[in-house]
C-alpha positions as CSV (number, residue, x, y, z in Angstrom):
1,X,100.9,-77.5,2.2
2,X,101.0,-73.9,1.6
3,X,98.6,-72.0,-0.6
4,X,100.5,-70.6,-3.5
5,X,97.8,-68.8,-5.4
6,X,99.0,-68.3,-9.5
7,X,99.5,-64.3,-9.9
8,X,98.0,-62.3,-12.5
9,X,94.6,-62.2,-14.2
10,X,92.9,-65.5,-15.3
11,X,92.7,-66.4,-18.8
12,X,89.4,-65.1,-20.8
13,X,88.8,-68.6,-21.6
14,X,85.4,-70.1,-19.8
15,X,83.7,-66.1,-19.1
16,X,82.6,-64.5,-16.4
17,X,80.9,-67.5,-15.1
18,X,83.8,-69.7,-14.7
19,X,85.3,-66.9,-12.2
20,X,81.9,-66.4,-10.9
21,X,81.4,-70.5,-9.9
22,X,85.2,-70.5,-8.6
23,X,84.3,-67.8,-6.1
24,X,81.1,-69.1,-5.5
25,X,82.6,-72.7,-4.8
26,X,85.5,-71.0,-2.3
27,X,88.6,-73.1,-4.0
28,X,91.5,-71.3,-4.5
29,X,94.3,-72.3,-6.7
30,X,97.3,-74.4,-5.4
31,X,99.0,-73.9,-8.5
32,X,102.8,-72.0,-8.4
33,X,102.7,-69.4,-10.4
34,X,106.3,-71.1,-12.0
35,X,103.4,-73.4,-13.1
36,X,102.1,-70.9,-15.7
37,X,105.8,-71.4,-17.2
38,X,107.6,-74.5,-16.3
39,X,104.4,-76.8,-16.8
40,X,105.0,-78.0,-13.4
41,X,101.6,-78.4,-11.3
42,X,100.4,-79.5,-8.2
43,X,103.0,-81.1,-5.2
44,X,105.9,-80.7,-7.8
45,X,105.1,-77.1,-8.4
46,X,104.9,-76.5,-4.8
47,X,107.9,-78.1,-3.9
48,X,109.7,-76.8,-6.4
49,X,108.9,-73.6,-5.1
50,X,109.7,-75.4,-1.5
51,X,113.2,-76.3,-2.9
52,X,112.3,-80.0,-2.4
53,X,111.7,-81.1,-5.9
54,X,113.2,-85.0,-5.0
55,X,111.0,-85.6,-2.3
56,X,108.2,-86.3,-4.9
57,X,106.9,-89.7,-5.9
58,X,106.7,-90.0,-9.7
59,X,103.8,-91.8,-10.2
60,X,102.0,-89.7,-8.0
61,X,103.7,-86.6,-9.9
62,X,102.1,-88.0,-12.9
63,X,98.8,-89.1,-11.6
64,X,98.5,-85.6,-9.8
65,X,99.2,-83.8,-13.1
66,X,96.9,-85.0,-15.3
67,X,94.1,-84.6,-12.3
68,X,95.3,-80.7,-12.3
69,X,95.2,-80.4,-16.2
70,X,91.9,-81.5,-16.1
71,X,90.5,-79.5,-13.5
72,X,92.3,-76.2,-15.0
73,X,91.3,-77.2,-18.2
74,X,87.3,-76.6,-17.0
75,X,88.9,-73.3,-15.7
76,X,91.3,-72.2,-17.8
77,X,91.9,-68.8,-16.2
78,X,92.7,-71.1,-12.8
79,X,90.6,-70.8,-10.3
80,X,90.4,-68.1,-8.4
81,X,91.1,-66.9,-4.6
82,X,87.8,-66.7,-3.0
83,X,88.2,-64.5,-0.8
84,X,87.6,-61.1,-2.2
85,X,84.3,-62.3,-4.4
86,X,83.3,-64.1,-1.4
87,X,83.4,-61.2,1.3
88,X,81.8,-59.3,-1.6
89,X,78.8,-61.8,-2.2
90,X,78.8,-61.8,1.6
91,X,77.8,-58.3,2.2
92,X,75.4,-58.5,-0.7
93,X,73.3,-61.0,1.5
94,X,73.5,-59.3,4.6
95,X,72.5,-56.7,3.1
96,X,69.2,-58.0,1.6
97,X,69.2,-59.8,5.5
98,X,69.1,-56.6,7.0
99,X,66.6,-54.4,4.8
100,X,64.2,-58.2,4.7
101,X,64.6,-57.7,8.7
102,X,63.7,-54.1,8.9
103,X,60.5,-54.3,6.9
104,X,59.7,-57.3,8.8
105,X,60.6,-55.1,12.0
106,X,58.4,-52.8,11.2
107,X,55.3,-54.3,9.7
108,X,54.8,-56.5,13.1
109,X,55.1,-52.8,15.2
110,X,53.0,-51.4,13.2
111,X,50.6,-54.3,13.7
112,X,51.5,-54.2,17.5
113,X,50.4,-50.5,17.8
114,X,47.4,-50.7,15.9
115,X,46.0,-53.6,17.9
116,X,47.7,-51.4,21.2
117,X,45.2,-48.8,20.0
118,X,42.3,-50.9,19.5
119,X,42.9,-52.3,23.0
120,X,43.0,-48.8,24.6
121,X,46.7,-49.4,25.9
122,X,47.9,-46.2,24.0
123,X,46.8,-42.9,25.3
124,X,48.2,-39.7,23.3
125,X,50.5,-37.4,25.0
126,X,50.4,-34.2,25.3
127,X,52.6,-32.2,22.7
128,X,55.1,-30.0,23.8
129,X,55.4,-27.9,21.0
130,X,52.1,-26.1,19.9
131,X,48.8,-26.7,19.6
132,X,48.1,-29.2,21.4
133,X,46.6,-27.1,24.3
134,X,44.0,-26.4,22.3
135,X,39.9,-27.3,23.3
136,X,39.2,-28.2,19.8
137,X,42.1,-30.8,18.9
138,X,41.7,-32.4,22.9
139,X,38.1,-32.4,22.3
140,X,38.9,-35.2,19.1
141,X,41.3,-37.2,21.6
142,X,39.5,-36.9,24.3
143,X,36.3,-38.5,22.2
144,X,38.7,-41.2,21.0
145,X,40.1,-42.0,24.5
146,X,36.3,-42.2,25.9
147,X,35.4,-44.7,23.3
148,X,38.0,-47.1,24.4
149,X,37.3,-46.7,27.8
150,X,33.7,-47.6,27.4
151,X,34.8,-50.9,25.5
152,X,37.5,-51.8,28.3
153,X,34.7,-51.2,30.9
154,X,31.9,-53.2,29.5
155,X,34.4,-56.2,29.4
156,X,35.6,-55.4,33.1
157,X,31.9,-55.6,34.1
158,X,31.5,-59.5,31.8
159,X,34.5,-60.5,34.0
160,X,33.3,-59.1,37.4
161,X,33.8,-56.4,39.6
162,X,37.3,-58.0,41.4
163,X,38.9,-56.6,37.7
164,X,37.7,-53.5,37.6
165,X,40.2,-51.1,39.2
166,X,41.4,-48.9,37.3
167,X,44.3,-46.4,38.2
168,X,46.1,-45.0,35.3
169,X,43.8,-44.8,31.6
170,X,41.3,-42.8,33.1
171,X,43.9,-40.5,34.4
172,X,42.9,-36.8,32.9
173,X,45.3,-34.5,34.1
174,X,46.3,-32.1,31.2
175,X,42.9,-31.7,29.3
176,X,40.5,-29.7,29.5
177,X,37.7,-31.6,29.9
178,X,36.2,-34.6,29.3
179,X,32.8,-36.6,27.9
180,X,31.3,-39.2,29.7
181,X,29.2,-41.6,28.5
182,X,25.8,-39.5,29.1
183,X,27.5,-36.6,26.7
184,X,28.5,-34.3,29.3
185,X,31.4,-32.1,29.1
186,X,33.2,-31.9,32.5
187,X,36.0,-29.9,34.1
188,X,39.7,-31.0,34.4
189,X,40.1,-33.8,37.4
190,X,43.3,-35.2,38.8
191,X,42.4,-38.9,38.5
192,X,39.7,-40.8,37.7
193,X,38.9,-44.3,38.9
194,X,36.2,-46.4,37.9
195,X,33.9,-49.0,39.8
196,X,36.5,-48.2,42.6
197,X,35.6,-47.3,46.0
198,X,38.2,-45.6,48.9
199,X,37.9,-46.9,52.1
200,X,39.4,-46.2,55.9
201,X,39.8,-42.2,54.4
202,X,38.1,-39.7,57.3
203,X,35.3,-38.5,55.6
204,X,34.6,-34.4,55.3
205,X,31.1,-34.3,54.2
206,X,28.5,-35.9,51.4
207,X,26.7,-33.4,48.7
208,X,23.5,-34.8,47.4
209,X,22.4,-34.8,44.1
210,X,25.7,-33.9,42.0
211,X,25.1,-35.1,38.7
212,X,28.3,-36.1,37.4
213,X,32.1,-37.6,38.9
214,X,33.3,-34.9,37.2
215,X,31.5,-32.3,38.7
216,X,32.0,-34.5,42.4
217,X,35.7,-33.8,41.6
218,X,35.7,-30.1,40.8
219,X,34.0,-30.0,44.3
220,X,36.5,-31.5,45.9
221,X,39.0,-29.0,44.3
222,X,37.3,-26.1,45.9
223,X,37.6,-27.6,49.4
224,X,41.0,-27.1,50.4
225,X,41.0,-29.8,52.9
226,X,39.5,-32.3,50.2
227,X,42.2,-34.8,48.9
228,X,39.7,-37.4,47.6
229,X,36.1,-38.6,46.4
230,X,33.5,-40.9,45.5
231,X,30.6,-40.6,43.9
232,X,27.9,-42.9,42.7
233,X,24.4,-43.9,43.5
234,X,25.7,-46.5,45.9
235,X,27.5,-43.7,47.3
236,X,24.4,-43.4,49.3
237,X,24.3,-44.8,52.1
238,X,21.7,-47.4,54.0
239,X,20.1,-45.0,56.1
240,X,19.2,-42.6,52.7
241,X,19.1,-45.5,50.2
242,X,16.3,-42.6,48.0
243,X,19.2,-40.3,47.8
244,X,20.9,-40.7,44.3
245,X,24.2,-39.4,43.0
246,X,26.0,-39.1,46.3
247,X,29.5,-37.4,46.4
248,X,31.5,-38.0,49.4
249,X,34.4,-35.8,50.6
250,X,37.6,-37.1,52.0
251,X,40.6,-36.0,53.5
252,X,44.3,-37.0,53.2
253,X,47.0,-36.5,55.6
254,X,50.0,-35.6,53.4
255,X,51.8,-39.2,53.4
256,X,48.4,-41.4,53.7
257,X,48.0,-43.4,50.9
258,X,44.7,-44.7,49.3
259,X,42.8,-47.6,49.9
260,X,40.4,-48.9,47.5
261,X,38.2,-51.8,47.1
262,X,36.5,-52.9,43.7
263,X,32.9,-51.9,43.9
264,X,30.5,-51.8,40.7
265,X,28.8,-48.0,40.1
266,X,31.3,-45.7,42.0
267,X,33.7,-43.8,40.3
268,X,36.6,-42.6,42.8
269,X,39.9,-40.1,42.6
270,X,41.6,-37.5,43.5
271,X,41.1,-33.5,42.9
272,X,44.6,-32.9,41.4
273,X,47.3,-35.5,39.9
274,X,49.4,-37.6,42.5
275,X,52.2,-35.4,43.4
276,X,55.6,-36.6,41.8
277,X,59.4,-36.0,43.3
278,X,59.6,-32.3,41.5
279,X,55.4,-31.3,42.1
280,X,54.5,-28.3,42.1
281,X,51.5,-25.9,44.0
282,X,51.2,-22.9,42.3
283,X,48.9,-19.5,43.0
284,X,48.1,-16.4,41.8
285,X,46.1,-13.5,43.2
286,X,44.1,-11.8,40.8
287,X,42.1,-8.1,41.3
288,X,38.5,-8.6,41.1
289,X,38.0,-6.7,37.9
290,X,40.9,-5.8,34.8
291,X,42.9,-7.9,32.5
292,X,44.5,-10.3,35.1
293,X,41.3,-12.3,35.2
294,X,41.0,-12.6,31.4
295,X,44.3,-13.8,31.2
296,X,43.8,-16.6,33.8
297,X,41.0,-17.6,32.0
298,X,43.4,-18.2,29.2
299,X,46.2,-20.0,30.8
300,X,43.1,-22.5,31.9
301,X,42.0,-22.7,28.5
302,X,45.4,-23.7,27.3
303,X,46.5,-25.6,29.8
304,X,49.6,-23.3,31.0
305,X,50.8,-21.5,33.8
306,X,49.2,-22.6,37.0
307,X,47.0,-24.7,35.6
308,X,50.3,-27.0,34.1
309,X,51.3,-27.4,37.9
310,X,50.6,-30.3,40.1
311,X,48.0,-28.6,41.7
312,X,47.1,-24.9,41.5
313,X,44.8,-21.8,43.5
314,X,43.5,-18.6,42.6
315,X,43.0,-16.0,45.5
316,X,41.2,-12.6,45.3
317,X,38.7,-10.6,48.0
318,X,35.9,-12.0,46.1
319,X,34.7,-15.3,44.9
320,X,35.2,-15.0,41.0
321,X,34.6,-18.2,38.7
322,X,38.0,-17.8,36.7
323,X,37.2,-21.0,34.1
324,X,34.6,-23.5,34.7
325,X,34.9,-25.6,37.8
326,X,37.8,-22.7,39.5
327,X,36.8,-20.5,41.6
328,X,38.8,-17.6,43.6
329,X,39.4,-18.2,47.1
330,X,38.6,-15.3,49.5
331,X,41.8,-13.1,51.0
332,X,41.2,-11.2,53.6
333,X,41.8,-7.4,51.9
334,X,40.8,-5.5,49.7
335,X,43.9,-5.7,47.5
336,X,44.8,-1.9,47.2
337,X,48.2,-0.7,47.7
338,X,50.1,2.6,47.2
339,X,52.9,2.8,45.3
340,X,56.4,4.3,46.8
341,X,59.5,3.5,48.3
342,X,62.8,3.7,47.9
343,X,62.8,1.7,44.4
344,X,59.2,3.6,43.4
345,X,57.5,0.1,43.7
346,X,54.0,-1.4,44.9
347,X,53.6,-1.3,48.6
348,X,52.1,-4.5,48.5
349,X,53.3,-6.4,51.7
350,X,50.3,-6.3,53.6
351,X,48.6,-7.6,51.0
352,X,50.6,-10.2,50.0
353,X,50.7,-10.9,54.2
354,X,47.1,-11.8,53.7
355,X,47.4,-13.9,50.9
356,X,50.1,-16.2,52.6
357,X,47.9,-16.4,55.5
358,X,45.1,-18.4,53.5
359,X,47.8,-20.2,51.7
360,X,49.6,-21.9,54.8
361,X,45.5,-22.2,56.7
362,X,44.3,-24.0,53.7
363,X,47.7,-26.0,53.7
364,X,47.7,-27.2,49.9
365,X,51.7,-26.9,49.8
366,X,52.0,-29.4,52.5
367,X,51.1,-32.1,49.5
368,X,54.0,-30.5,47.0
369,X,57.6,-30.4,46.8
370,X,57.9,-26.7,46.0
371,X,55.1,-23.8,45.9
372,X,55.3,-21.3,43.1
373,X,53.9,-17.7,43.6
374,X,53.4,-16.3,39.9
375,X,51.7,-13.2,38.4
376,X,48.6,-13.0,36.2
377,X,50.9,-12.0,33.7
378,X,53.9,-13.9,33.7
379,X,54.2,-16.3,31.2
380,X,55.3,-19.4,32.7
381,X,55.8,-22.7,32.0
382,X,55.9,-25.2,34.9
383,X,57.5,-27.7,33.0
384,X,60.8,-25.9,32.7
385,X,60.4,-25.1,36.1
386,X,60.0,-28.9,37.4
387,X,63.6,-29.4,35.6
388,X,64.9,-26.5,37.6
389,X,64.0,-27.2,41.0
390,X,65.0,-31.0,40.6
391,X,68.6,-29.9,40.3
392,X,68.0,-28.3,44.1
393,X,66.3,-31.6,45.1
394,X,69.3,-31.7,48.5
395,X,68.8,-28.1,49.0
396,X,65.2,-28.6,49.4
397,X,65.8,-31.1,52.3
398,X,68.1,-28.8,54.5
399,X,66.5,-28.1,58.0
400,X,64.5,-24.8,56.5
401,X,64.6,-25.3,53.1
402,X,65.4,-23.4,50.5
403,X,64.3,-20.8,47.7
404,X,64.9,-19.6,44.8
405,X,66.8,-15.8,44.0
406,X,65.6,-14.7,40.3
407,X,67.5,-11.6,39.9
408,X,70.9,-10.4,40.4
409,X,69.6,-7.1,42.3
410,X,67.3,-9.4,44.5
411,X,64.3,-11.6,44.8
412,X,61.7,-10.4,42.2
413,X,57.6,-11.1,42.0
414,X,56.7,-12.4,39.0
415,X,57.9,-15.9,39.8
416,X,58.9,-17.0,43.7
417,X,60.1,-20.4,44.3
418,X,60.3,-21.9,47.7
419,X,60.9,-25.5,48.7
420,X,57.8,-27.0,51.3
421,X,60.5,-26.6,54.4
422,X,60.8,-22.8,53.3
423,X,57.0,-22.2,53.6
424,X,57.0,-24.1,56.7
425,X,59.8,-21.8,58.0
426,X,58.2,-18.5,56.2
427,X,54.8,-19.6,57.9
428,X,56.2,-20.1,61.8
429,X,58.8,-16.6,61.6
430,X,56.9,-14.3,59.4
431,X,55.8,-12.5,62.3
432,X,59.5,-12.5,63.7
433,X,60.6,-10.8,60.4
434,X,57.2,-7.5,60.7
435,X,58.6,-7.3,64.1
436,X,62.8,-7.2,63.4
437,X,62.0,-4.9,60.2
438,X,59.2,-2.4,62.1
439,X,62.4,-2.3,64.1
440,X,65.1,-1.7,61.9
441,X,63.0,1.1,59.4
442,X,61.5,3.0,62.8
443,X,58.5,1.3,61.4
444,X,57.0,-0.6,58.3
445,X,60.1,-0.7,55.7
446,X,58.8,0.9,52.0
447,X,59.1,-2.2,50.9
448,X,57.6,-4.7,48.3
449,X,56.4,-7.8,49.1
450,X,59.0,-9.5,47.0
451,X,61.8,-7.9,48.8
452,X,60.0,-8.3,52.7
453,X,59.8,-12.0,52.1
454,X,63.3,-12.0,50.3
455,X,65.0,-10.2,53.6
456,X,63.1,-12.2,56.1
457,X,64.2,-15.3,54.6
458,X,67.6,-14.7,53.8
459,X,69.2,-12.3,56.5
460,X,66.6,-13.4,59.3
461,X,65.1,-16.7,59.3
462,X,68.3,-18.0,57.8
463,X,66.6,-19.8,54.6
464,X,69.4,-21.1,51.9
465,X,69.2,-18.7,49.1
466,X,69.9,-20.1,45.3
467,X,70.0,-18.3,42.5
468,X,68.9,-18.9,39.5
469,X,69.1,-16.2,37.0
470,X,66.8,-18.6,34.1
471,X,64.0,-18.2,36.6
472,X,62.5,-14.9,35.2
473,X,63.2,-12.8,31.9
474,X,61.9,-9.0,32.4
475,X,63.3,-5.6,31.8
476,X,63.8,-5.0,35.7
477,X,66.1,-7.4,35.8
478,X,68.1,-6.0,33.0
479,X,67.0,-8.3,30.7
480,X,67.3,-6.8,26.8
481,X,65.4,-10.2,25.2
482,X,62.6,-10.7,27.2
483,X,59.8,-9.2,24.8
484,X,61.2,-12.1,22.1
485,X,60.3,-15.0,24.5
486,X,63.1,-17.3,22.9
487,X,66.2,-17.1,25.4
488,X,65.3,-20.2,27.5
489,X,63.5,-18.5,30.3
490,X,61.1,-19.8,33.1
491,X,58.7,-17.1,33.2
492,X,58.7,-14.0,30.9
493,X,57.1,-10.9,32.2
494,X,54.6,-8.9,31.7
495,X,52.3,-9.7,29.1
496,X,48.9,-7.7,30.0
497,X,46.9,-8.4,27.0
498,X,45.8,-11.8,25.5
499,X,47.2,-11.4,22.2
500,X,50.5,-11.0,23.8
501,X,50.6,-13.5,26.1
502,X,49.6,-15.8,23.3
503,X,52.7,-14.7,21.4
504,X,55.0,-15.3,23.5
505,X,53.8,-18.8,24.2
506,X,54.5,-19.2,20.2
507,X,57.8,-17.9,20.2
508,X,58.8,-19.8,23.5
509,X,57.7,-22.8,22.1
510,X,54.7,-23.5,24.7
511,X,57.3,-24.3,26.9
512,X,59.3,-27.1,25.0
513,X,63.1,-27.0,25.9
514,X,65.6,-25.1,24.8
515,X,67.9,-26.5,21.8
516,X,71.3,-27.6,23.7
């Protein structure tokens, strides 16, 4: 039969809580509302309504009737439709499910990450947005991540040496030092690996007595053919078991992967992080004396510039210790230039000729994706700079690469951006180019380095040329902003003194992304 529910409100007769147990019960009322009038309930009502009346039995009209007056009589408003109360008491409890589940939720992951912490299977990252640069707050995480690792390695050494390889939580890329168990302080290392051994690597040279893994590793970084080490007191080998605190050298051909063995007492890695998809070599060349050297300092201090690339190099005529554990690498010049030209700039091509020549002999950029050439003072953030050259990714795979055009009036030296295939090509027709341009200009061309290498790439060794205007922010590029530090820029230049340098790392955020 069809529901026919009575229209109208319910009597005030039985409360609130007659309505309340109706709803709660789900009935709904089969009464007509011709009921509420004609006295007619039940299968007579409804086939009154139906317009068959006849067809009901009249003992079962009367039997039915007085079942109907009873039941109303409990509820004398009727009873009402469920459905409305019902949906509402519905959402009600879902709604006490859903907060009783969210609290639940979040209790258990706030359990989870505690005992993630305790464990040592956390490790803080590296905040993108001030500060976090800083020795004095890395010095408190850094203390925190060494305690952990000291309670993960005494259980590795309870469950024997097969377990103790280690790959990624002593991975220190990004600080700027860290604290061993003995107390020491050490430089910034690619990747450390403990009671881990690399085997079937050609081996450059040992140094005796090195004190620390750390100090093994910043070794390694000052050897240019050095791609990996080990060091340890069973470093030694048989034939000098009295020597103590070996560090072995090894070298890397740029797809050769690593092969370690577990072995208790040597700590192994590599001189610079593993290079990703978008990694980056970046240099500088710095005079021997002035501000440029003070400001590299910096950049190593906070992490930044250079020293945020995959793996970085400082060249001057000298050997200068630019931050613990870096030292310059010798150029061949003395790093004087004159200053004229058509555009009234630094005659610097020779120099810079030099300074490509140690780059491409000590071959660093074969183990990178993209080598960076950036000024002492140019603030730059290598971050934005990995998102750049990964949209350029095909471009970087042509036949002779590619690089990247900074300004609209041409290729600018604060910031150049060439692909490993572009160095490769730069490196084998460089000498083509002296010899083309000695020939056009009746002799050396009054040129910049930045537009020699810009020329000789483009119009002569046939190199792709992209631009990208975000690359560099300066007033020679006719940009009016560039002092501010906010528009979105790579590299912002020039910032000669500390205090501005450090400014416009505020106002660019360290680095952290533009707001879309």
């Amino acid at each position: 039969l069809k529901r026919l529910p009575l229209e109208g409100p319910p009597s005030d007769r039985g409360g609130p809580a007659a309505a309340a147990m109706s709803a709660a019960a789900g009935w709904s009322r089969v009464v007509h509302p011709e009921a509420a009038t004609t006295g007619k309930h039940g299968c007579r009502a409804v086939y009154a309504a139906l317009g068959d009346e006849d067809d009901v039995d009249e003992e079962d009209e009367e039997r039915e009737a007085g079942d109907v007056q009873d039941f109303v009589g409990e509820f004398p408003g009727g009873i009402e439709r469920p459905l409305a109360a019902g949906r509402g008491m519905l959402r009600v409890q879902w709604k006490r499910v859903v907060v009783w589940s969210v609290l639940v939720a979040t209790a258990a992951t706030a359990l989870w990450l505690g005992a993630a912490r305790r464990r040592g299977e956390l490790r803080p990252l590296r905040s993108r947005v001030g500060g976090a640069g800083t020795d004095g707050s890395l010095q408190v995480v850094l203390a925190g991540q060494q305690g952990r690792k000291k309670d993960r390695e005494g259980k590795r050494d309870r469950h024997g040496a097969a377990d103790a390889v280690n790959t990624d939580d002593d991975d220190d890329r990004g600080s700027a030092g860290h604290e061993h168990s003995h107390g020491r302080r050490e430089p910034y290392c690619g990747s450390i690996e403990r009671n881990v051994e690399f085997v079937g690597i050609p081996e450059l040279r040992s140094v005796s007595e090195v004190p620390s893994a750390g100090i093994c590793c910043t070794i390694c970084q000052q050897d240019p053919q050095c791609r990996a080490w080990t060091w340890g007191p069973a470093a030694a080998s048989e034939a000098s078991p009295g020597l103590a605190q070996i560090c072995r050298l090894m070298s890397l051909q740029p797809i050769q992967g690593l092969t370690r063995v577990a072995r208790s007492g040597l700590v192994s890695g590599q001189p610079f992080r593993r290079p990703s998809e978008d990694s980056l070599f970046c240099f500088s060349l710095s005079q021997p004396q002035g501000y440029e050297l003070g400001l590299l300092a910096l950049q190593h201090k906070l992490r930044t510039g250079i020293f945020a690339c995959d793996e970085f190099a400082v060249y001057s005529n000298k050997v200068i210790e630019v931050a613990p554990g870096v030292n310059t690498s010798i150029v061949n010049s003395n790093l004087k230039c004159e200053k004229g030209g058509e555009f009234g700039t630094a005659l610097n091509t020779d120099i810079f000729m030099a300074v490509w020549t140690k780059v491409i002999s000590d071959g660093r950029y074969r183990y990178n994706e993209w080598t960076a050439k950036v000024d002492p003072d140019s603030v730059f953030f290598a971050e934005r700079l990995r998102i750049a050259v990964h949209f350029h990714a095909k471009a970087a795979r042509e036949p002779r690469g590619a690089y990247l055009n900074n300004c609209k009036f041409g290729l600018h030296g604060p910031l150049e951006v060439f692909s490993q295939l572009a160095v490769l090509s730069w490196a084998a027709g460089s000498a083509i180019c002296v010899k083309h341009f000695d020939k056009l200009c009746s002799g050396p061309c009054l040129w910049g380095e930045d537009m020699f290498i810009d020329q000789c790439l483009q119009k002569v060794l046939m190199v792709k040329r992209i631009n990208d205007w975000n690359l560099l922010s300066e007033a020679h590029c006719d940009s009016k902003d560039w002092e501010e530090c906010r528009n979105g820029a790579i590299s912002f230049h020039p910032f000669k003194s500390e205090s501005t340098y450090k400014k416009c790392m505020v106002n660019a955020r360290y680095g952290a992304l533009p707001d879309p």
